[in-house]
C-alpha positions as a printed NumPy array, in Angstrom:
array([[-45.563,  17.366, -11.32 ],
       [-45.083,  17.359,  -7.465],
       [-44.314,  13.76 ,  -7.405],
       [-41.54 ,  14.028, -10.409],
       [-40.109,  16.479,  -8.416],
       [-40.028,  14.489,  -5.169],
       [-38.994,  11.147,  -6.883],
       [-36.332,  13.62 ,  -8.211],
       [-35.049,  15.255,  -5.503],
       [-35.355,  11.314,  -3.725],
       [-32.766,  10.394,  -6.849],
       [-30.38 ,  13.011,  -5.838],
       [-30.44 ,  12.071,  -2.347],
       [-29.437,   8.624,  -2.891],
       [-26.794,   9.527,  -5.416],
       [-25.345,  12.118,  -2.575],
       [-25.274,   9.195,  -0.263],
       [-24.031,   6.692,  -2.282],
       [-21.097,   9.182,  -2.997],
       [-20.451,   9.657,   0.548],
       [-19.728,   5.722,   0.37 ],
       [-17.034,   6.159,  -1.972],
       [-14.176,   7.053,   0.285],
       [-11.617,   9.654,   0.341],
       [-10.089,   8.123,  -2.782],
       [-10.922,   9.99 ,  -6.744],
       [ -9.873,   7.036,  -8.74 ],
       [-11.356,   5.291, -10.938],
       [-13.772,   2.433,  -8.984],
       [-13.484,  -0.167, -11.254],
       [-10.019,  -0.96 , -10.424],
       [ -9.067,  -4.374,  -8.829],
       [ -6.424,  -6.199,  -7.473],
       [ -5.452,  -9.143, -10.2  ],
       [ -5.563,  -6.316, -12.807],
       [ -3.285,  -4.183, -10.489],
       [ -0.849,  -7.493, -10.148],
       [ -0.659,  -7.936, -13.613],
       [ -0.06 ,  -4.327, -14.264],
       [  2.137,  -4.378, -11.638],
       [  4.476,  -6.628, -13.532],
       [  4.349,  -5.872, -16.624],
       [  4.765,  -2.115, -16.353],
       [  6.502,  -1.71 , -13.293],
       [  8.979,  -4.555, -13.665],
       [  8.545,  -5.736, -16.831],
       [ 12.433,  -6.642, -16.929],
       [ 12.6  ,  -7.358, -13.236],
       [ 14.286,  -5.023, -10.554],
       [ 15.464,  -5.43 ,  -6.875],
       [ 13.083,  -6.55 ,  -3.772],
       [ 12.079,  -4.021,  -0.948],
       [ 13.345,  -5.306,   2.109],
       [ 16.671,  -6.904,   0.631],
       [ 17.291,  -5.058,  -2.394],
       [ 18.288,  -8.325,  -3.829],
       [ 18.158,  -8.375,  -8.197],
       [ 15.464, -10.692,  -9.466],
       [ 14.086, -11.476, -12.69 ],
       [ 10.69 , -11.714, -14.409],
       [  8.867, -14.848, -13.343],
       [ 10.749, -15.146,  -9.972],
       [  8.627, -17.655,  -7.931],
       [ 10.418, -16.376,  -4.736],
       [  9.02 , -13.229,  -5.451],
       [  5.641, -11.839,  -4.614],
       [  3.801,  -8.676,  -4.376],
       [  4.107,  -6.366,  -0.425],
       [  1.151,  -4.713,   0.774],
       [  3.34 ,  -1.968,   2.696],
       [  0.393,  -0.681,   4.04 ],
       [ -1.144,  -4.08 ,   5.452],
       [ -4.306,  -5.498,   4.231],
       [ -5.234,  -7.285,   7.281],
       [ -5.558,  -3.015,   8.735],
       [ -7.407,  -2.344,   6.335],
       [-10.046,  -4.891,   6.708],
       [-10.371,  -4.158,  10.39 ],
       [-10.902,  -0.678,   9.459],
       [-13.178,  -1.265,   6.829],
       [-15.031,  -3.995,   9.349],
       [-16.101,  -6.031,   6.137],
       [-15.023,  -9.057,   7.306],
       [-11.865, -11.275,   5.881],
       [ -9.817, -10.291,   2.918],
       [-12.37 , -12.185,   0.342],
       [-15.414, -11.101,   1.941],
       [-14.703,  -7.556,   1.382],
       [-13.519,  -8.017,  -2.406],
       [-16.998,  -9.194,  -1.987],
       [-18.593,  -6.237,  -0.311],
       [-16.404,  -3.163,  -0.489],
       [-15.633,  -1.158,  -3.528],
       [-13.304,   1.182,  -1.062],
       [-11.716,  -2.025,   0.178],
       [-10.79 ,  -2.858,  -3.835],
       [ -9.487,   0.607,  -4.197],
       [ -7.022,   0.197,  -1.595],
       [ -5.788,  -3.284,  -2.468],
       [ -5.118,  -2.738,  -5.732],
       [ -3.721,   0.669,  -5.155],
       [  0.075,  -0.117,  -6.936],
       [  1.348,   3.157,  -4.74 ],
       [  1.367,   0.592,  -1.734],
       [  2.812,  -2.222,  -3.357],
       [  6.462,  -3.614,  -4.05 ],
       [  8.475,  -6.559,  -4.884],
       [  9.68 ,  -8.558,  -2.185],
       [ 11.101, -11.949,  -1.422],
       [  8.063, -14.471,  -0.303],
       [ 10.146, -15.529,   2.742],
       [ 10.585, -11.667,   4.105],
       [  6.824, -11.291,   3.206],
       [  5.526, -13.937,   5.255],
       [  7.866, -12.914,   8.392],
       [  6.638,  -9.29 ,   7.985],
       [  3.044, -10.466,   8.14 ],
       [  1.45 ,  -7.518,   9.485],
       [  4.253,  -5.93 ,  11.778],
       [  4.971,  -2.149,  12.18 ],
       [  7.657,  -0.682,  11.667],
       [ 10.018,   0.666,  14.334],
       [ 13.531,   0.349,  15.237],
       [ 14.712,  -2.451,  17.392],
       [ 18.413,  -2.918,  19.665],
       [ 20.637,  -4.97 ,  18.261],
       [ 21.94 ,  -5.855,  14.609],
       [ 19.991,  -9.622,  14.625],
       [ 19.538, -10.225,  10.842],
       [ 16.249, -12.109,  10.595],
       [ 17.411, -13.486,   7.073],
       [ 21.164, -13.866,   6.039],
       [ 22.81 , -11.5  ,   3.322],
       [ 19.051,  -9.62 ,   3.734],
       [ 19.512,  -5.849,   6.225],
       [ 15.746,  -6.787,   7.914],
       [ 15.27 ,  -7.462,  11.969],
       [ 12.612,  -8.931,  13.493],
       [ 11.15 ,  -8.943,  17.057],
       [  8.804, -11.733,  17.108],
       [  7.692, -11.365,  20.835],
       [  7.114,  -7.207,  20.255],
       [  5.525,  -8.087,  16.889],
       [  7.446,  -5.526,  15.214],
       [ 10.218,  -5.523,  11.945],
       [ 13.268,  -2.93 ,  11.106],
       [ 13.736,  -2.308,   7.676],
       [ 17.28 ,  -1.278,   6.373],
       [ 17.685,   2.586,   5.837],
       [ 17.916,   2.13 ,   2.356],
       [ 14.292,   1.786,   1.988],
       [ 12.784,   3.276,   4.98 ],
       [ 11.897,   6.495,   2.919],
       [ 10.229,   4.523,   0.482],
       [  8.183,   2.382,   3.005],
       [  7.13 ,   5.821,   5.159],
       [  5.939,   7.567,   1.718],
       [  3.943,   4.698,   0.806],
       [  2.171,   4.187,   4.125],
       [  2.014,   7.992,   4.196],
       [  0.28 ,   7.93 ,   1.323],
       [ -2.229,   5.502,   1.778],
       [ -3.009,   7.527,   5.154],
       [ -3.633,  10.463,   3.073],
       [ -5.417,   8.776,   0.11 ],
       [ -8.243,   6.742,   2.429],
       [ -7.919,   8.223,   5.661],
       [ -6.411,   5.215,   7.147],
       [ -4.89 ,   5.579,  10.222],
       [ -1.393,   5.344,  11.45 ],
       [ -0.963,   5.506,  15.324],
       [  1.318,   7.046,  18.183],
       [  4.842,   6.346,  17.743],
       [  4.899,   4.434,  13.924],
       [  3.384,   7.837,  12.646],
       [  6.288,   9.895,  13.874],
       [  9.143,   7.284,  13.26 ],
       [  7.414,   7.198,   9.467],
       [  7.573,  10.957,   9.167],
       [ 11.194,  10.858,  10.499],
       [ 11.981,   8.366,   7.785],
       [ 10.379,  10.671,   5.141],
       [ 12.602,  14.077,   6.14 ],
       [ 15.988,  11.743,   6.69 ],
       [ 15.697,   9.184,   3.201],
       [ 14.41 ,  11.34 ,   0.6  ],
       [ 13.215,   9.728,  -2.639],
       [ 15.698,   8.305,  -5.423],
       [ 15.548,   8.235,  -9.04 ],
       [ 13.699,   4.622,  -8.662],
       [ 11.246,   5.889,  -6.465],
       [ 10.296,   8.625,  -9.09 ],
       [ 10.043,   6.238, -11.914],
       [  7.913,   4.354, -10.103],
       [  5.738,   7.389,  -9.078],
       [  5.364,   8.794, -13.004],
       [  4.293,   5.29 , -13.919],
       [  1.798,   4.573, -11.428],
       [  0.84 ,   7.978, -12.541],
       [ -0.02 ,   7.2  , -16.192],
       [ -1.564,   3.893, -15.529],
       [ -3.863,   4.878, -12.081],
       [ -3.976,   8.372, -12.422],
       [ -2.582,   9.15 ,  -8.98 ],
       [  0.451,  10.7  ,  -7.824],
       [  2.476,  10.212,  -4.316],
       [  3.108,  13.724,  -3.015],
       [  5.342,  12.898,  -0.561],
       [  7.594,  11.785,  -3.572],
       [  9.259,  14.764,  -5.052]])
């Protein structure tokens, strides 16, 4: 009887600390991110929609589309320290959560993608247009991008939320230029469909989208 009870209370041990692994996150761990893409499109923007950085119109099947990670992966694997982005699809169950997490992820042109890379955000002199008839500057020697205002609330309550969600951090002066963002551009009626849908399919809400 004494060792049942200690193989027992051994058992609940390990399942304590295997749920301190988990991360901040309460959804569902089987999720991952090819099932989020394909979600992505065909729930989000089944009939197509407009791109983050440019807002320009595309339509389903655009091969000068692709997916943003607002929140960028490449932080989150040098959080996570699990090594490159396949290695910890590999080894990280918290690393899947947060790649395939659709409140972090938006249309955007490939082009504007690539240029973004892994930039902050932040707010740079001058009106230099990085792409023409597209509202998106880039400083390539600060390593940093401005975003037009029209989706600078939407890009602050998505990295806001991923802060929130996994304890990811968000340093110094990006943290308060993101919460200015979020008090100045206050979600739209695009943003909230977005936020219901995600919703039903992940079962996670934004709260910074209201």
């Amino acid at each position: 009887m004494k060792n049942t009870a200690t193989r027992f209370g051994l058992l609940l041990l390990l399942l304590a600390l295997l749920g301190m692994t988990v991360g901040y996150s309460k959804q569902p761990h089987s999720r991952n991110y090819l099932d989020s893409l394909r979600t992505f499109w065909s729930e989000l923007y089944p009939n197509g929609g407009h791109t983050l950085y440019c807002n320009q119109q595309f339509k389903p099947f655009d091969r000068k589309v692709n997916v943003e990670h607002v929140y960028p992966m490449s932080w989150v694997t040098k959080a996570l320290k699990c090594g490159k982005r396949d290695q910890c699809r590999h080894n990280s169950d918290r690393f899947n959560l947060i790649e395939s997490d659709m409140h972090n992820l938006y249309p955007a042109r490939k082009d504007v993608n690539q240029t973004r890379s892994a930039y902050p955000y932040s707010m740079l002199k001058g009106e230099k247009h990085a792409f023409a008839g597209c509202d998106f500057e880039v400083d390539y020697r600060a390593r940093k991008v401005e975003p037009s205002p029209e989706i600078r609330g939407r890009i602050a309550r998505s990295m806001m939320y991923m802060q929130r969600e996994y304890g990811l951090d968000i340093y110094g002066k990006q943290q308060r230029l993101l919460e200015q963002w979020h008090r100045q551009y206050p979600p739209d009626d695009e943003e909230r469909r977005r936020n219901r849908i995600i919703e039903r399919i992940q079962g996670s809400t934004n709260p910074y989208i209201r």
